[in-house]
ZAMARGU-4260 file (C-alpha; in steps of 0.2 Angstrom, whole numbers, plus 5000, padded with zeros to 4 digits):
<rodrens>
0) 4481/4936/5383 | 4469/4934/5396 | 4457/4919/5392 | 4441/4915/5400 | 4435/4897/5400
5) 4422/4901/5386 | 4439/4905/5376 | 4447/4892/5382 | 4435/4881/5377 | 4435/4887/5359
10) 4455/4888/5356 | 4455/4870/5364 | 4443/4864/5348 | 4454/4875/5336 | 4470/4863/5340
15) 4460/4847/5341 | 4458/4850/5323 | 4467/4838/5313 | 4477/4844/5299 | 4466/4839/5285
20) 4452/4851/5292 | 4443/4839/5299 | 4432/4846/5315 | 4437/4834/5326 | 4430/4848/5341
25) 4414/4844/5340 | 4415/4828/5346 | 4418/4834/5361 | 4406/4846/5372 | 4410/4860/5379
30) 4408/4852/5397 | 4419/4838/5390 | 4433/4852/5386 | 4431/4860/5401 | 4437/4843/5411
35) 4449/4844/5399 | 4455/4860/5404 | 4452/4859/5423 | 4463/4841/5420 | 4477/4854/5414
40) 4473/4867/5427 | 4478/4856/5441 | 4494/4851/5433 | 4500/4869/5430 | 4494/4873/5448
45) 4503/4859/5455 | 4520/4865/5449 | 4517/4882/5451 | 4513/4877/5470 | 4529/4866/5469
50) 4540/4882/5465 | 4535/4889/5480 | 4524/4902/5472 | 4513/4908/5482 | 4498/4916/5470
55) 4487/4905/5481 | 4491/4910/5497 | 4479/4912/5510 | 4476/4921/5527 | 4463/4913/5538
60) 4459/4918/5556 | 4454/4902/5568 | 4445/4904/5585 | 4450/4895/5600 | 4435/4886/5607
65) 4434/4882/5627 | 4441/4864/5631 | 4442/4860/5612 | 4459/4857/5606 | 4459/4848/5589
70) 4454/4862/5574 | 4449/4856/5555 | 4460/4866/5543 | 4448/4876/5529 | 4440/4868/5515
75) 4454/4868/5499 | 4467/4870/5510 | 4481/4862/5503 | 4496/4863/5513 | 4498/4877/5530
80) 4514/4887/5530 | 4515/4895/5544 | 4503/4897/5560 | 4503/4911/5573 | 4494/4912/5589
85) 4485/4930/5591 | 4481/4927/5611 | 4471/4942/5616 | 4475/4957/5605 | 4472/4962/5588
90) 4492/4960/5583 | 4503/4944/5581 | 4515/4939/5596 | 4531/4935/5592 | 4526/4923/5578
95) 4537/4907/5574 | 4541/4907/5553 | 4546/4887/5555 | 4529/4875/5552 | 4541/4862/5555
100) 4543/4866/5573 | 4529/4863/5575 | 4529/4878/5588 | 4517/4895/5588 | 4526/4903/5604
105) 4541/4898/5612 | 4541/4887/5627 | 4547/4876/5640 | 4533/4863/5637 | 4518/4860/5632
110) 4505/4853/5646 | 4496/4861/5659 | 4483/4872/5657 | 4483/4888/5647 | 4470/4902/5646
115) 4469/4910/5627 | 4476/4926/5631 | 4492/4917/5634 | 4507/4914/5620 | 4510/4897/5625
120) 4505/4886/5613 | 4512/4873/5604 | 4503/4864/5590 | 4504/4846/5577 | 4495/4842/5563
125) 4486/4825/5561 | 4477/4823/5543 | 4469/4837/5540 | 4468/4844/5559 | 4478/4856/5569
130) 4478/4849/5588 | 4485/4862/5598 | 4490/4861/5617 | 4488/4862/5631 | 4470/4863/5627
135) 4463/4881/5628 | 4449/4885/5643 | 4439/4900/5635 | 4432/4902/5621 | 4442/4916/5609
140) 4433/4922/5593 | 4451/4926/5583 | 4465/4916/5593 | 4475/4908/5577 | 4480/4914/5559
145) 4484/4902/5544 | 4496/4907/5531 | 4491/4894/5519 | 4491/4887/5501 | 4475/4888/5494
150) 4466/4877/5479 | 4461/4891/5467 | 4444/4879/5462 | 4439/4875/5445 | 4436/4884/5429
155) 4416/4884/5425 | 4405/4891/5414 | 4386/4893/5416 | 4372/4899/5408 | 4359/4910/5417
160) 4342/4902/5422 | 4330/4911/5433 | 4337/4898/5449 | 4353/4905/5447 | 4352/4924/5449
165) 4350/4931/5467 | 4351/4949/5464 | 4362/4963/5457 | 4379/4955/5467 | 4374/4938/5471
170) 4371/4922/5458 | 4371/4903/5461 | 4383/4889/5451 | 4371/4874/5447 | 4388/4866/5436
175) 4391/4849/5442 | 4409/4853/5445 | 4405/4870/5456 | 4417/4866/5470 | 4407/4862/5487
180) 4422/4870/5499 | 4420/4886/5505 | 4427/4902/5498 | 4436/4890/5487 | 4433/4900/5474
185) 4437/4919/5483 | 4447/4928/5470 | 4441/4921/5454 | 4437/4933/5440 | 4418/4931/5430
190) 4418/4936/5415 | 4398/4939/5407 | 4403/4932/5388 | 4385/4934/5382 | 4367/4941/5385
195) 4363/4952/5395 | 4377/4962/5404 | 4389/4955/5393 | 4407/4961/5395 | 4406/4965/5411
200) 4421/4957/5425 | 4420/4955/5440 | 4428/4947/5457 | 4422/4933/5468 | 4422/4939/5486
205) 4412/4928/5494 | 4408/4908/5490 | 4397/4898/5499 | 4399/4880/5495 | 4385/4872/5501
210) 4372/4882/5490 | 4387/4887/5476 | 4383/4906/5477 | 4395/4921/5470 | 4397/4937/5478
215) 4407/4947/5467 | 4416/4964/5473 | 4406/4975/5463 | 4387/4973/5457 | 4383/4969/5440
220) 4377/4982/5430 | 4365/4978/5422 | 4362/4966/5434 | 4363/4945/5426 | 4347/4940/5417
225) 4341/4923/5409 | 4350/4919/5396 | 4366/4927/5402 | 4381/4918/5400 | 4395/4919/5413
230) 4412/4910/5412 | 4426/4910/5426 | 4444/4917/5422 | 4456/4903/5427 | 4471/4909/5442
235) 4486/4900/5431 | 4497/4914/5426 | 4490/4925/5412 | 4504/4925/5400 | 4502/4906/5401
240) 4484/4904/5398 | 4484/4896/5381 | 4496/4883/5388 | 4478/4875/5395 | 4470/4875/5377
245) 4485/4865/5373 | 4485/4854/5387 | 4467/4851/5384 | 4468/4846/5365 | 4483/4834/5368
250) 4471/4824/5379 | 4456/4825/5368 | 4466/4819/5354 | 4474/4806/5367 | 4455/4799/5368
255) 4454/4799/5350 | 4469/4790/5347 | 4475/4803/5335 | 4494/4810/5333 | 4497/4824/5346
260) 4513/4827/5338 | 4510/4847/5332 | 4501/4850/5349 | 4514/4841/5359 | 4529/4854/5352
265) 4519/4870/5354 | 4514/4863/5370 | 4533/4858/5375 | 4539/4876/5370 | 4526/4887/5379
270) 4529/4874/5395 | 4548/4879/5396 | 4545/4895/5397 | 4531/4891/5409 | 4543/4882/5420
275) 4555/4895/5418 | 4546/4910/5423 | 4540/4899/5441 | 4556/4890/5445 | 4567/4906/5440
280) 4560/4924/5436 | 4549/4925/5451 | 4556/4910/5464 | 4573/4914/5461 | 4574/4932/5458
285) 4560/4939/5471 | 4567/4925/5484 | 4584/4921/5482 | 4590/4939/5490 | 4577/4944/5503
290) 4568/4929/5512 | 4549/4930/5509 | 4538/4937/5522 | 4521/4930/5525 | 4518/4941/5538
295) 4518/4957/5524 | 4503/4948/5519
</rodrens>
């Protein structure tokens, strides 16, 4: 079942519930949950990511800058697979599918000078920067694409004040957690959970980090209003969403020093099957016969 972080939120309070009926929930917020469940998120994301899944993968387009040879990976990149140098058409050249060669096009050496319409790059990372050489000598506006891993961004949930709404496709994030990476959050469902337009879904296309504003794929209609209530759909697998609620409540009731012990066995057996479905169903039975492509991207 698909489960909004509103949702999310409210199933999480249903299983911190102690037995005796007690409303242990509402000692928590429902900021307080969503940590909780954004605590969750990144765990669940992590081993998906660690199975090789690749439901956060990415394509991003670099340019080549004159005399510059040292490029800054995206914002929430989180590891590259693969890089491939474009030169001066519109189509890859001979792309290399090993990272670890650390190689876009193959070479003799590296050295020299280069113009960017040639395929004789050869690149490293350092940190979080791609240094590629020998250093190009124009300027290119697309000369490199990224095949990367993504961070999906966190879960949040807002209600609309009149700061917040830009128009009919556009609003703005004032949550203390909305993410301050760039198109971080490019993919994500929104769900209007009440007030005015309520119902609607819609896709992020376009966020910009530094003022936290949506573009979503299609406008709303009718369009967001104060009072309107919006909540994001988490990117962990749907048929695994309650797993989050789970994960939440075992750590609230962790913080209350109560037994988890109910929580911790649903949790145990919905996690199996989590693992199963990443490290198995998909991994091994999409992978293990035809080697994965990124270029079909």
């Amino acid at each position: 079942m698909v489960q909004n972080a509103q949702r999310l939120v409210d199933r999480a309070r249903r299983y911190i519930q102690d037995p005796s009926g007690t409303a242990q929930g509402s000692t928590f917020t429902d900021n307080d949950i969503l940590d909780l469940l954004n605590e969750e998120q990144d765990e669940l994301i992590a081993t998906m990511v660690e199975g090789s899944e690749d439901y956060f993968g990415v394509k991003v387009d670099l340019a080549f800058e004159a005399n510059v040879n040292s490029y800054p990976l995206f914002d929430g990149c989180l590891f590259l697979r693969k890089l491939v140098h474009l030169g001066g058409s519109s189509s890859e050249q001979a792309p290399s599918d090993a990272i670890e060669s650390r190689l876009i096009e193959g070479v003799q050496s590296p050295g020299g000078i280069a113009t960017p319409s040639e395929t004789d790059y050869f690149y490293a990372l350092y940190g979080d920067n791609i240094d590629v050489q020998p250093t190009p000598t124009a300027a290119l506006a697309s000369a490199m694409r990224m095949y990367a891993i993504s961070d999906p961004g966190p879960m949040l949930i807002e209600t609309m004040a009149a700061g917040n709404i830009v128009d009919a496709s556009n609003f703005k994030w004032t949550h203390q957690d909305a993410p301050f990476e760039n198109d971080i959050l490019n993919g994500t469902r929104v769900h209007v959970i009440s007030g005015t337009g309520a119902g609607q879904v819609r896709r992020v296309t376009d966020y910009v980090g530094s003022t936290k504003q949506v573009t979503v794929d299609t406008p709303f209609s009718p369009a967001l209003a104060v009072g309107s209530k919006v909540a994001t759909e988490t990117r962990v697998v749907r048929m695994f969403h309650n797993l989050l609620a789970l994960g939440a409540a075992k750590r609230a009731k962790a913080i209350l020093e109560e037994t988890t012990a109910q929580v911790d066995r649903l949790y145990a057996a919905g996690f199996e099957k989590f693992e199963d479905f990443v490290y198995r169903s998909r991994t091994y039975a999409q992978r293990s016969i035809v080697p994965f492509d990124m270029d079909a991207f």
